[in-house]
C-alpha positions, 0 to 999 in steps of 0.5 A, spaced: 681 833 194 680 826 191 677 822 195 677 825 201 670 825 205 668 832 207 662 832 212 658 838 210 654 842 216 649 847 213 645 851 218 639 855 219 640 862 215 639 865 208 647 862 207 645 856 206 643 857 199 652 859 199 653 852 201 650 849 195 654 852 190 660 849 195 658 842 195 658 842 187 665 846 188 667 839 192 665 835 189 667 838 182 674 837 186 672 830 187 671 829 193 665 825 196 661 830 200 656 827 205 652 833 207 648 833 215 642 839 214 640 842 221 632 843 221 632 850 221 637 849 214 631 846 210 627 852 211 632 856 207 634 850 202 631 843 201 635 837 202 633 834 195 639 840 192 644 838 196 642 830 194 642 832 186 649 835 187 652 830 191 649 824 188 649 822 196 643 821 201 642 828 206 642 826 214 636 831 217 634 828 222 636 824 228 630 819 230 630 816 222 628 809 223 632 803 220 633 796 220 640 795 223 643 799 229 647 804 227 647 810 230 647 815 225 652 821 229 658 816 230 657 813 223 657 820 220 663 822 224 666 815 223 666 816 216 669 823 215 676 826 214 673 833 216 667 837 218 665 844 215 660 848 217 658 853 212 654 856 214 655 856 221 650 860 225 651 863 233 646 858 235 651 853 232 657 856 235 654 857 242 651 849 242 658 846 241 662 851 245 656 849 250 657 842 249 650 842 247 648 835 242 640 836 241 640 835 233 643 830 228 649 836 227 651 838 233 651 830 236 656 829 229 660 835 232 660 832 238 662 825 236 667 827 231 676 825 232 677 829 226 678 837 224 672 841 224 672 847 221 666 853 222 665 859 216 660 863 220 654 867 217 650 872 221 648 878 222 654 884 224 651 886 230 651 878 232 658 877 230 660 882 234 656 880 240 661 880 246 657 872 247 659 870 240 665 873 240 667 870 247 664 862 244 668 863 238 675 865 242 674 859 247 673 854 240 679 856 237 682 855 243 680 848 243 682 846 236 676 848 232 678 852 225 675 858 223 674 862 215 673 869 217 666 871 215 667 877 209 664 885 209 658 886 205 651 887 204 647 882 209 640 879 208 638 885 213 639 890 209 645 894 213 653 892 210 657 890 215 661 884 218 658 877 218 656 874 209 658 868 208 666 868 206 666 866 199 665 859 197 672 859 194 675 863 199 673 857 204 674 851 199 681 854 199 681 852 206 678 846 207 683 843 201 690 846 206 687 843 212 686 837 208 693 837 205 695 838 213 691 832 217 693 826 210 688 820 211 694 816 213 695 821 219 688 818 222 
């Protein structure tokens, strides 16, 4: 993982605590680690944690003024080897299977030539829905990866398919597919 560029997507659940403990993981690996936070993920974790154990800025929001242009999405995806989302909820699932850019995450998404790989967290009963089910077959057909979501207590109180997979388990991953896409392969 030296000196490879991860872009880490955090959305909007309680995972996103999880996500922390994976970007200390990354980095701990001697990756450098720039994370993009959706909105509704700084109601579950502060962008100053992930700072702290990145040692680099949090990008939040799309519209931050600056002094040069640089448009942030295409720099963002300019810069990265690869793109996790972890946690990666059914609103983001369903926004870039839809082609819907509408925040600072899923215009990276968008604008990105690199792997992008989803480990989703949600509820069983949205991770099995015929819609997220759906959405999630048609990114796979498109190239995106997936980590399978593990079995276990949800935050809901019910057990069932949809906790984050382990941060192990997804740094495992994330380091076989770096090691498939080489950076002299882009």
């Amino acid at each position: 993982m030296k000196g490879r560029r991860v872009c880490l997507g955090v959305t909007g659940c309680i995972a996103a605590y999880k996500a922390a403990q994976l970007a200390s993981s990354l980095v701990q690996a001697e990756a450098e680690v720039t994370v993009v936070m959706t909105e509704a993920a700084t109601r579950f974790v502060g962008p100053l944690t992930f700072e702290a154990l990145t040692h680099r800025p949090v990008h939040v929001d799309m519209w931050h003024d600056s002094d040069e242009f640089n448009p942030k999405h295409i720099a963002l995806a300019d810069w990265a080897e690869v793109i996790l989302v972890a946690p990666a909820t059914a609103d983001i699932l369903g926004k870039v299977v839809s082609g819907i850019a509408d925040d600072l995450l899923s215009t990276v998404i968008m604008s990105a030539d690199v792997p992008v790989m989803f480990a989703p967290a949600m509820n069983s009963r949205m991770w099995t829905n015929p819609v997220v089910a759906s959405n999630v077959k048609r990114l796979r057909e498109l190239g995106y990866r997936f980590v399978e979501p593990e079995e276990g207590y949800l935050a809901c109180g019910t057990s069932g398919v949809g906790r984050l997979a382990d941060p192990e388990h997804i740094l495992s991953a994330l380091t076989e597919l770096l090691r498939q896409n080489p950076p002299e392969a882009r």
